[in-house]
Structure formats: structure tokens, C-alpha cells
N, C-alpha and C positions, 0 to 999 in steps of 0.2 A: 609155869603156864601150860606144857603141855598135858597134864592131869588132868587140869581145865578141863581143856580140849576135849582128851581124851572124856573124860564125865558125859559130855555133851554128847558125842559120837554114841557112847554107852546107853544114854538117856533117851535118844532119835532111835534108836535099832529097838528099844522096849515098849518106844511104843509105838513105834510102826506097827511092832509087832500084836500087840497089844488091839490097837485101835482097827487096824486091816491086817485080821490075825492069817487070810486066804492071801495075801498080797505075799510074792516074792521083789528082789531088791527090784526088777525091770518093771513089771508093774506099780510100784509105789513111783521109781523114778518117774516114769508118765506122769503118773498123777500129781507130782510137783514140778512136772517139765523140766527134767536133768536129768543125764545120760547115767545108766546104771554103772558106768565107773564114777563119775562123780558122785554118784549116792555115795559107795562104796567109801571113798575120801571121806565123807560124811560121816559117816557112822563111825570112821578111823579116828575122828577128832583131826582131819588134814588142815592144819591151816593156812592154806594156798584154796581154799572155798572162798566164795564171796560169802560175807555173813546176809545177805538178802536172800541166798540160796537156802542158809537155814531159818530165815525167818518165812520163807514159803511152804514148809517144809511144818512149821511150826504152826502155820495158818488150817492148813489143812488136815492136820491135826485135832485141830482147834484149840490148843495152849499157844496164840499170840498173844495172848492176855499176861502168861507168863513171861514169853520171852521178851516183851515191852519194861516188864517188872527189873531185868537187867540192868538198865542205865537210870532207874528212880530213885532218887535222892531224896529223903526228907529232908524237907528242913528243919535245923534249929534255932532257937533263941537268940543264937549267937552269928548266924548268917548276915551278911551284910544283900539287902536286899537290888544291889546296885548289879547291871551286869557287867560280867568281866570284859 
């Protein structure tokens, strides 16, 4: 799991960088409203973050689109359509 993590952290610093290539960590942090240590956790893949921390983070970006993609399951044929 922490690769994961880590991937994510990796993933959030490219394209912060990427997207506010002028932004250092204290500025981006503003602009997702999290203290630039907590960014810092962020980009580490810390996970002691709330994941809404990085779905704002994601927003403002503007890949929530992807990080929604996360928890989407298609279904199959063989799904039983009843919930658990």
C-alpha cells in the first residue's frame, strides 16, 4: 500500500507542478486550504492525510474527474443487482 501512496504523492507534486508551474508548496497549499506541512505529507504519500484533503487538491487541479474514477466499479453480468 505504501507505493500507492507514495504514486499519489508523486502524481499531486507533477502536477501541481505542472498545472501552477509559478506556485511553490505555500502557495498551492493556500490555494487548497492546507498548511504547507500538510501539503508536504501530501506529496510524501502520508497516509495520516484525510483523503478529502486530496480530493481538493484534485479539484483544483481539475482531475476530480479522475480521482472519482478511484472507487468505480463496473459492473458485470454476473453482479447480483441487490444491495449488500
Amino acid at each position: 500500500m505504501t507505493n500507492y501512496l507514495e504514486e499519489l504523492g508523486n502524481n499531486l507534486r507533477r502536477a501541481r507542478k505542472l498545472r501552477f508551474p509559478k506556485d511553490g508548496l505555500a502557495a498551492f497549499a493556500l490555494r487548497i486550504g492546507v498548511s504547507r506541512s500538510t501539503l508536504q505529507k501530501m506529496e510524501k504519500g502520508d497516509l495520516t492525510v484525510a483523503t478529502g484533503k486530496y480530493y481538493r487538491a484534485a479539484e483544483i487541479l481539475g482531475l476530480a474527474d479522475t480521482f472519482d474514477a478511484l472507487l468505480h466499479q463496473d459492473e458485470s453480468l454476473f453482479d447480483d443487482p441487490r444491495p449488500v
